[in-house]
VEXZANU-343475 format. One record per atom (N, C-alpha, C, O): x, y, z. Coordinates in steps of 0.05 Angstrom, whole numbers, padded with zeros to 5 digits, always signed. Each point is the difference from the previous one (the first is absolute). Example, Ala and Ser with C-alpha at 12.3 -4.5 7.8 and 13.67 -1.06 7.14 Angstrom:
+00264-00114+00156;-00018+00024+00000;+00018+00024+00000;+00021+00000+00013;-00028+00021-00027;+00016+00024+00001;-00015+00022+00014;+00010+00022+00004;
end
This chain:
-00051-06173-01879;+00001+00023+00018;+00021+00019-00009;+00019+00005+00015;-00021+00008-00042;+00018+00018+00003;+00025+00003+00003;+00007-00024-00004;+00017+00037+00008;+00025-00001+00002;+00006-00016+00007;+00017-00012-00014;-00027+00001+00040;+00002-00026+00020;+00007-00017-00026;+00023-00006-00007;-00039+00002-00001;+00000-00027-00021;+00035+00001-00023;+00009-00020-00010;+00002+00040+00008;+00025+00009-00011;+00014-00013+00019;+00015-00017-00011;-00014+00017+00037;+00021-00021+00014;+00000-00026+00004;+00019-00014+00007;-00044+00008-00012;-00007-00025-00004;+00014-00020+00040;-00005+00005+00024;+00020-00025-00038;+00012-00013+00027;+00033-00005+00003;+00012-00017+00013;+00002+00045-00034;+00021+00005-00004;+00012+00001+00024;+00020-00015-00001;-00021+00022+00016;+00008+00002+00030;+00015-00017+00023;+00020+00001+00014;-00049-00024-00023;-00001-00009+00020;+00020-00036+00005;-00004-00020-00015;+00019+00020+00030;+00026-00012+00006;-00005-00016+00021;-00017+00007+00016;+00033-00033-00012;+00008-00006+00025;-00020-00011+00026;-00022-00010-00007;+00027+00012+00028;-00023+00002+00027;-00025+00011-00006;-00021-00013+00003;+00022+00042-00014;-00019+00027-00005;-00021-00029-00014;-00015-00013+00016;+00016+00005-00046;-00012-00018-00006;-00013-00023+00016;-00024-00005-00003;+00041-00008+00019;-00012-00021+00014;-00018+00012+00010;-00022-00009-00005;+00023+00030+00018;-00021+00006+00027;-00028+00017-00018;-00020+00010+00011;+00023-00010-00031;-00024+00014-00010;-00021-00024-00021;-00022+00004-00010;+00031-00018+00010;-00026-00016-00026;-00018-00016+00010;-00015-00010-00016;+00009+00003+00048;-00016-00021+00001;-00038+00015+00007;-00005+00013+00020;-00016-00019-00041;-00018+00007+00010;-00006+00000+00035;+00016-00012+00014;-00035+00024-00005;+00003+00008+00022;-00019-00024+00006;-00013-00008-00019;+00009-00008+00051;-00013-00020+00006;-00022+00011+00009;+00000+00022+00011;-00027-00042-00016;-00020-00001+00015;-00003+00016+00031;-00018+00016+00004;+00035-00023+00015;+00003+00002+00022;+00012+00016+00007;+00002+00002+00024;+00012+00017-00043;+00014+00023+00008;+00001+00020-00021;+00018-00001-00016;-00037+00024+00014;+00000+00017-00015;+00017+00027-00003;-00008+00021-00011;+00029-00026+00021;+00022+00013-00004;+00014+00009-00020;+00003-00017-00018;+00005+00036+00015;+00011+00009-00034;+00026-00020+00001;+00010-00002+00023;+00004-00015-00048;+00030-00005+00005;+00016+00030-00021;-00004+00014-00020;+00020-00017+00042;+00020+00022-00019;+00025+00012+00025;+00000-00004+00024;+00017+00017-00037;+00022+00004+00011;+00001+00033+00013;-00019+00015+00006;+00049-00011-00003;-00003+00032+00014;+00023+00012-00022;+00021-00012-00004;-00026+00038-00009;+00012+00010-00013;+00005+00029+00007;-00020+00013+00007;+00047+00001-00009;-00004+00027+00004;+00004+00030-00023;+00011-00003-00022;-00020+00030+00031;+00006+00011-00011;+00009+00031+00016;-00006+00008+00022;+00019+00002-00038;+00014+00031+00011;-00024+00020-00010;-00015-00007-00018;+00014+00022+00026;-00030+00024-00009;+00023+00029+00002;-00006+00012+00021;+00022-00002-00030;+00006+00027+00013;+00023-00001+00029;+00000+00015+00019;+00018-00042-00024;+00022-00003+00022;-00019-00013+00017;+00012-00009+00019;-00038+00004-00018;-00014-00021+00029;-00008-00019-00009;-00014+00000-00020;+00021-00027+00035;+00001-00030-00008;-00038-00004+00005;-00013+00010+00018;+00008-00022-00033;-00027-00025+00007;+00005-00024-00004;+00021-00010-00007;-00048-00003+00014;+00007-00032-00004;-00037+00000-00009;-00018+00015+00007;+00019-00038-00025;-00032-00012-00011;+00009-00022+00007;+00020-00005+00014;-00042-00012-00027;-00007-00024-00005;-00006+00001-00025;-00009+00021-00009;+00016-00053-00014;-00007+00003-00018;+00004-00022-00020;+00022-00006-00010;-00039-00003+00005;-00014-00029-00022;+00016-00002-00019;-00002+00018-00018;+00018-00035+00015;+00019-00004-00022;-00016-00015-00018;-00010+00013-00018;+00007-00032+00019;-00020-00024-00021;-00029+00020-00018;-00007-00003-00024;-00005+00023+00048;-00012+00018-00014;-00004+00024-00013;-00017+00011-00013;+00048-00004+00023;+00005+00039-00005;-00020+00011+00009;-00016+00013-00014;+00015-00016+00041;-00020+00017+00018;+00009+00018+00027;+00008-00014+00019;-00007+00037-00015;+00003+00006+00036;-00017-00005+00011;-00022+00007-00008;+00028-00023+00032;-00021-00008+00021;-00003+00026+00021;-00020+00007+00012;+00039+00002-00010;+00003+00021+00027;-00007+00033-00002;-00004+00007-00024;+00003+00009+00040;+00004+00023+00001;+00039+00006+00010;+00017-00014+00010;-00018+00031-00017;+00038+00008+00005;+00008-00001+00028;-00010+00019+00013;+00020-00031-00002;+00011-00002+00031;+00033+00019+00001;+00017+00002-00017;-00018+00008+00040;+00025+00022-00004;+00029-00014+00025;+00017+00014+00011;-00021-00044-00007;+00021-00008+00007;-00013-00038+00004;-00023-00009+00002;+00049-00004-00002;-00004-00025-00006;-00012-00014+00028;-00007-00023-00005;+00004+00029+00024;-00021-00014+00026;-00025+00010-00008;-00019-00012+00008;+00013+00037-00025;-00024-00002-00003;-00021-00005-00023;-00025+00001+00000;+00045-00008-00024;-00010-00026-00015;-00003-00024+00005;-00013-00018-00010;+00033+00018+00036;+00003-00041+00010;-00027+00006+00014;-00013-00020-00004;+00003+00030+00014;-00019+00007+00022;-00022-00008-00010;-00014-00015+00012;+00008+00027-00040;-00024-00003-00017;+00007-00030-00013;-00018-00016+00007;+00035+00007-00020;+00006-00024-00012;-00009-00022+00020;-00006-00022-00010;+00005+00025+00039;+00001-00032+00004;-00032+00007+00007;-00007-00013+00020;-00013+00028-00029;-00019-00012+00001;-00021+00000-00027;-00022-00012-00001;+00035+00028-00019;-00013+00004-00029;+00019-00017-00022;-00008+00001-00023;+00029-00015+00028;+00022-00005-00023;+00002-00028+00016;-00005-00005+00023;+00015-00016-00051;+00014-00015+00018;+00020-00018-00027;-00008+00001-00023;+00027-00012+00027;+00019-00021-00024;-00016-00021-00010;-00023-00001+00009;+00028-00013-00024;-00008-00020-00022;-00009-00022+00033;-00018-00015+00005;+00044+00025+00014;-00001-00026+00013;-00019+00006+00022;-00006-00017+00017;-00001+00033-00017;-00022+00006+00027;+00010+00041+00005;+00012+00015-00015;-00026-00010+00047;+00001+00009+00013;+00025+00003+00007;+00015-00019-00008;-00003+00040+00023;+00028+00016+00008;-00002+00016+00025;-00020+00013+00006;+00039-00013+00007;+00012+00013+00026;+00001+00032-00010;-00002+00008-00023;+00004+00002+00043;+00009+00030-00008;+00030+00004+00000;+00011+00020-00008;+00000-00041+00016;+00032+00006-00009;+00010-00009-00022;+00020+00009-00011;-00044-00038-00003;+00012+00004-00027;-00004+00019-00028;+00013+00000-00020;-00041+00017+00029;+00001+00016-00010;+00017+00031-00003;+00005+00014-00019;-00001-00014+00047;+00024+00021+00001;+00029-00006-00008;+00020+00013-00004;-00027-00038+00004;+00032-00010-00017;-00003+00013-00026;+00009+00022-00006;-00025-00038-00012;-00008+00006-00019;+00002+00024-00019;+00007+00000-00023;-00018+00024+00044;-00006+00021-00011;+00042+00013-00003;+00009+00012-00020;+00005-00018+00042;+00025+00013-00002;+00005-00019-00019;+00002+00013-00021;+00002-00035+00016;+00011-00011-00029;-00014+00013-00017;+00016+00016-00011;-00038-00014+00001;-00008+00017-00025;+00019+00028-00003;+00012+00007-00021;-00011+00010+00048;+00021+00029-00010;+00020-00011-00018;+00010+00013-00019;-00004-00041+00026;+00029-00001-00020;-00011-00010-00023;+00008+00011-00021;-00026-00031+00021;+00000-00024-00021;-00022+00010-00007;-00015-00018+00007;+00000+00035-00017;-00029+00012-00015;-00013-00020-00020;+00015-00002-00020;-00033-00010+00018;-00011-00021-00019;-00009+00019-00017;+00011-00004-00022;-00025+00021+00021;-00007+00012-00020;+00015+00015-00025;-00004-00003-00024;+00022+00018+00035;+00022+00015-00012;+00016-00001+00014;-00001-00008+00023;+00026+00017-00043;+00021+00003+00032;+00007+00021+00006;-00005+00019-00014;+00020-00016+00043;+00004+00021+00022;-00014+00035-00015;-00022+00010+00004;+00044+00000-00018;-00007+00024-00016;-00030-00004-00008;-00014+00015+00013;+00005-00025-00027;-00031+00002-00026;-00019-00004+00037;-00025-00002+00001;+00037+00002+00018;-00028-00004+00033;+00020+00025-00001;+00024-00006+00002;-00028+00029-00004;+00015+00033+00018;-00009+00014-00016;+00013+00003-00020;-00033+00008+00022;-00018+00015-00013;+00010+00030+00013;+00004+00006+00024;-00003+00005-00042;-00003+00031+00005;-00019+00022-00016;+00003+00011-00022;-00019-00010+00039;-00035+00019-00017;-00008+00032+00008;-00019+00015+00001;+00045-00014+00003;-00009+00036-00002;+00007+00016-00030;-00007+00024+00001;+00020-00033-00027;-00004+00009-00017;-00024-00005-00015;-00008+00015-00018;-00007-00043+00029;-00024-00011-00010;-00021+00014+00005;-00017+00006-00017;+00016+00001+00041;-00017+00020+00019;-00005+00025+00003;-00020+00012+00007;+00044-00006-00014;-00011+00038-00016;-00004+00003-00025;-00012+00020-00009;+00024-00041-00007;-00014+00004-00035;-00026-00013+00006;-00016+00017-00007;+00004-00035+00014;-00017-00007+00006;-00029+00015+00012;-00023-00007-00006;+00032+00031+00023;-00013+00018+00005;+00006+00013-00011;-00012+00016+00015;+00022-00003-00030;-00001+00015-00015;-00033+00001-00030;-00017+00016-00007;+00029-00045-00001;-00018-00008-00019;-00031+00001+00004;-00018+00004-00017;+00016-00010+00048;-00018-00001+00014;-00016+00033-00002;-00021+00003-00011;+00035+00019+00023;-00007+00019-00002;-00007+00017-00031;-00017+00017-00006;+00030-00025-00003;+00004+00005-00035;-00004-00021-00016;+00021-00014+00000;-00036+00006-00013;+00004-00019-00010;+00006-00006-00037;+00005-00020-00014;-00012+00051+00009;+00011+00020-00028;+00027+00008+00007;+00003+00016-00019;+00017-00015+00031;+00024+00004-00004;+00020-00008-00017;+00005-00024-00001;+00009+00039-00014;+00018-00009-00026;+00022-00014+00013;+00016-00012-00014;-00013+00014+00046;+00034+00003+00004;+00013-00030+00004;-00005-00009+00022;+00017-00004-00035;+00007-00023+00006;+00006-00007+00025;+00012+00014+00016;-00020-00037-00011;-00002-00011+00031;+00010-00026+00003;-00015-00019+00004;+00042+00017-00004;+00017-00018-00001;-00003-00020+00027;+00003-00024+00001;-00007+00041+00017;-00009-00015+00027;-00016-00028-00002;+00003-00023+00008;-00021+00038-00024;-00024-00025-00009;+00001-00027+00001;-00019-00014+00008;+00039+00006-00016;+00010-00029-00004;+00013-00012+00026;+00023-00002+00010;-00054-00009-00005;+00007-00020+00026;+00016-00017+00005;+00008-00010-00020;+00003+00000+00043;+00019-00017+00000;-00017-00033-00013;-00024-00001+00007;+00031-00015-00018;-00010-00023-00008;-00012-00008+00011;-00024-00004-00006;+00038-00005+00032;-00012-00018+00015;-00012+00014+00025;-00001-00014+00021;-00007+00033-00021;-00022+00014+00006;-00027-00009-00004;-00017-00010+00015;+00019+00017-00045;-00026-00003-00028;+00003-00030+00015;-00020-00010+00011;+00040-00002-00011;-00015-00042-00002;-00022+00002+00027;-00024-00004+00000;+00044+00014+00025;-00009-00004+00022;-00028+00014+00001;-00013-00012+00017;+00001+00028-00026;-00023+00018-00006;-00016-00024-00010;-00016-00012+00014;+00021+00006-00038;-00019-00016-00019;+00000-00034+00017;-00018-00015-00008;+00030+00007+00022;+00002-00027+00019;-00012+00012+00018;-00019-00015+00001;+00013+00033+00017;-00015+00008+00019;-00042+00012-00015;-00018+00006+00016;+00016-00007-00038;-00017+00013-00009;-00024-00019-00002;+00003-00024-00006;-00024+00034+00010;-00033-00008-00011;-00008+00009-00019;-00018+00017+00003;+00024-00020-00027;-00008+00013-00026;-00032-00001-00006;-00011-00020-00008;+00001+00040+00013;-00029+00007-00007;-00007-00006-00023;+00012+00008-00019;-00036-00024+00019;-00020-00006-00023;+00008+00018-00019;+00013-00004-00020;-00025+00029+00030;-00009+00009-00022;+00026+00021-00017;+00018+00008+00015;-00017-00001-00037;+00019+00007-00021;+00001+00036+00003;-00017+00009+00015;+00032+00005-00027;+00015+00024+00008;-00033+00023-00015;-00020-00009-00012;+00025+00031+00018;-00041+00013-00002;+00019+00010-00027;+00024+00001-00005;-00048+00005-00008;-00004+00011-00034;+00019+00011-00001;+00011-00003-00021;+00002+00019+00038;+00018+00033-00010;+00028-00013-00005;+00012+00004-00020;-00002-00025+00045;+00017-00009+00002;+00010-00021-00034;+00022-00001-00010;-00051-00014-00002;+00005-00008-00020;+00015+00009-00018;+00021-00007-00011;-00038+00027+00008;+00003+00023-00023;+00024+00006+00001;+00012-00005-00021;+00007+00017+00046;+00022+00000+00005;+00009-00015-00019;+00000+00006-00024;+00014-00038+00042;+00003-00016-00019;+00007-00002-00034;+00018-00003-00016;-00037+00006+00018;-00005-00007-00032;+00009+00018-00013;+00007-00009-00022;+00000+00040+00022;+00008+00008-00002;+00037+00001-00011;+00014+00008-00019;-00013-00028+00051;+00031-00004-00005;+00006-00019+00002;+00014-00014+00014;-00031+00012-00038;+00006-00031-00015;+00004-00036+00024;+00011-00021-00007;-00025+00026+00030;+00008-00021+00019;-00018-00017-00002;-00023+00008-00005;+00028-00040+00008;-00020-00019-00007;-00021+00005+00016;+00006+00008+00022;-00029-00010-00026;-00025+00012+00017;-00009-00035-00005;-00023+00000-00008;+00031-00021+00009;-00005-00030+00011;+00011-00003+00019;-00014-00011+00017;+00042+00018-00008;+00010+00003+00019;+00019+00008+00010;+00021+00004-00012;-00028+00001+00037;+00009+00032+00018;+00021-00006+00009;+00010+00019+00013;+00004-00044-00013;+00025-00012+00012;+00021+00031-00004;+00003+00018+00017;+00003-00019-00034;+00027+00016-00018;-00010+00027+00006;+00014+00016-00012;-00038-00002+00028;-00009+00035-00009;+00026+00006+00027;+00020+00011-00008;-00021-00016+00030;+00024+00010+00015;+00020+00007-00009;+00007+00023+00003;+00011-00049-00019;+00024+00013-00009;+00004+00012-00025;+00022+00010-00007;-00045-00009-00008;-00003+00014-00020;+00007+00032+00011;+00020+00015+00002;-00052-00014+00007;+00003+00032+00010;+00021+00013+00008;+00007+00023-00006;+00010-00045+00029;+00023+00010+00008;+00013+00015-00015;+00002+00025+00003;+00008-00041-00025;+00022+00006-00026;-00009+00025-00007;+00019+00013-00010;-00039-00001+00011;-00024+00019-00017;+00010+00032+00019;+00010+00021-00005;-00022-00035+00032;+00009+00027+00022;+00026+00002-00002;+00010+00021-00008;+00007-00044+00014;+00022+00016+00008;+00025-00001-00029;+00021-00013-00003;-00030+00025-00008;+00009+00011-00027;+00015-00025-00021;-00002+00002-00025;+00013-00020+00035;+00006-00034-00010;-00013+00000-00037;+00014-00005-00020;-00043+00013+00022;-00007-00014-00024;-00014+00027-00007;-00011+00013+00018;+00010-00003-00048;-00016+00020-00011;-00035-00001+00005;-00009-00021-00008;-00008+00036+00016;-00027-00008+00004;-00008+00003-00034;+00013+00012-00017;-00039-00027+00015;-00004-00005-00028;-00011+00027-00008;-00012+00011+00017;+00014-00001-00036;-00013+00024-00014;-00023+00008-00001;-00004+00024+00000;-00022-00048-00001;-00031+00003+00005;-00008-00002+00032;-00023-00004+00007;+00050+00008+00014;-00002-00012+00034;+00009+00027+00010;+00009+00015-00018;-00009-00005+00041;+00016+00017+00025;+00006-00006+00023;-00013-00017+00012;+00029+00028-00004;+00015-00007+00035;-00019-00004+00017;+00001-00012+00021;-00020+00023-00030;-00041-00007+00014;-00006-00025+00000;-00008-00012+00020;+00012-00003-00052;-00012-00017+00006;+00017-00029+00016;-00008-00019+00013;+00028+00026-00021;+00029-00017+00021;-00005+00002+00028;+00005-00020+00014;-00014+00039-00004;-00001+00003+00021;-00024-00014+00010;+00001-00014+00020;-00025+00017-00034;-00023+00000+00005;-00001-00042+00004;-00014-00010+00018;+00026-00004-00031;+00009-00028-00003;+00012-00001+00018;-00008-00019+00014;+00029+00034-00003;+00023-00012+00023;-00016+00006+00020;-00010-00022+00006;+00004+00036+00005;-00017+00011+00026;-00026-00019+00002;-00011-00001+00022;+00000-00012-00042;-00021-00018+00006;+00011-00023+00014;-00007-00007+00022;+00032-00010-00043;+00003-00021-00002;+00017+00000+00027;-00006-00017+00017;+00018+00030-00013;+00020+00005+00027;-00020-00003+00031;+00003-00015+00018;-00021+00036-00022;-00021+00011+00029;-00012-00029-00001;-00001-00009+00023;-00008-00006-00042;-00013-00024-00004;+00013-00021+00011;-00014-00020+00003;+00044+00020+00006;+00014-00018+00007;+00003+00004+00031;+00001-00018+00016;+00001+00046-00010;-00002+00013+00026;-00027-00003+00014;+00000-00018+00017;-00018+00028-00020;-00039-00015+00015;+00010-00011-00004;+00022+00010+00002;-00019-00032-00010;-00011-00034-00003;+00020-00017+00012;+00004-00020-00014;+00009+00021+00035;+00028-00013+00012;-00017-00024+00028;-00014+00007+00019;+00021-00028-00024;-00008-00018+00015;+00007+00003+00021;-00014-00006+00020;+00041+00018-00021;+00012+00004+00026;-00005+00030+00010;-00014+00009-00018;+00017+00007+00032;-00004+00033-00014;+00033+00010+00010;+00008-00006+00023;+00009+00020-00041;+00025+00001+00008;+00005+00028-00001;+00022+00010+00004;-00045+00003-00011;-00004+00030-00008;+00013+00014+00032;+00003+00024-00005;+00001-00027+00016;+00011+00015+00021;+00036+00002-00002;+00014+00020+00005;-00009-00037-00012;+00029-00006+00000;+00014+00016-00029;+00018+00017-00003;-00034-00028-00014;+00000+00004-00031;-00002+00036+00003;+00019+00015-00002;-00039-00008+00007;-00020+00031-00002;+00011+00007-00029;+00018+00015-00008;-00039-00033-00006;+00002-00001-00029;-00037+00010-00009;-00007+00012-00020;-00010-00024+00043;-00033-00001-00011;-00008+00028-00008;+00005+00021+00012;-00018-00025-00035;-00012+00034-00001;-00021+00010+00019;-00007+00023-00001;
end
């Protein structure tokens, strides 16, 4: 899965571990997984989210009673089912103790992301370096752990792109942060390539991660094209 797969189970420590590895029982089809948070622009959320699988179970909740709310009847620990107070426990220990990253790498700030972003959007021949571009990391993870990656592969033009600039066209893992480097001035574009066709790669592989969200977080995010 993509970036996801770059973190592998680096992370994961402690309790966070216990409560995430046991297949789920016969008798209770409940997701197992924990409560994790993040900052969007100075405003806190809370998910849910599969450690054993690098998956989000949830849509973004905008305070911790109302992830516990959803948790005690879609989530539950290795050891069963949960109260809504131990999930609201939960969720205030994560502000401190973050399993995923710590405190800083969960405080996202996306308004430089978001006007270079539209920008590119509107233009997508623009020479002007767009430093913005470069998402926060764990953004991209949380995107690609929330995602349904479609069958089917990027349309002809997008190839061509590619290939162009020189990007493995076996696999599309690496075209994100390639392109990145490409837009926002980091790496020279190749000589037989243009800021077109960088663009034309990032905006697929990116919008492709956006539709396709298991969870849909596009309201919070207002990243979808």
């Amino acid at each position: 899965m993509r970036w996801a797969r770059r973190l592998a189970a680096v992370f994961l420590c402690g309790n966070a571990l216990l409560a995430q590895t046991s297949a789920a029982s016969p008798f209770d089809s409940a997701d197992v997984g924990g409560i994790e948070p993040i900052q969007i622009d100075g405003r806190q959320y809370f998910f849910g989210f599969d450690f054993s699988a690098d998956r989000v179970l949830t849509p973004l909740f905008p305070d911790a009673q109302a992830v516990a709310t959803y948790a005690t009847t879609h989530l539950r620990q290795r050891d069963g089912r949960k109260d809504q107070a131990f999930w609201v426990a939960q969720a205030h220990d994560a502000l401190d103790y973050p399993q995923l990253t710590d405190r800083a790498g969960s405080m996202l700030d996306l308004r430089d992301f978001r006007r270079d972003l539209g920008e590119l959007r509107r233009d997508s021949k623009t020479l002007r370096r767009l430093a913005g571009l470069d998402a926060p990391y764990h953004l991209v993870y949380l995107l690609e752990t929330n995602c349904v990656w479609p069958e089917e592969g990027p349309p002809a033009r997008v190839i061509a792109s590619a290939k162009r600039l020189g990007l493995d066209l076996d696999d599309t893992s690496g075209w994100l942060e390639s392109t990145t480097s490409f837009l926002s001035g980091d790496v020279a574009i190749p000589a037989r390539a243009t800021f077109g066709d960088a663009a034309s790669v990032y905006l697929w592989y990116l919008d492709t991660l956006l539709v396709h969200q298991r969870h849909d977080w596009s309201k919070e995010l207002r990243l979808a094209p």
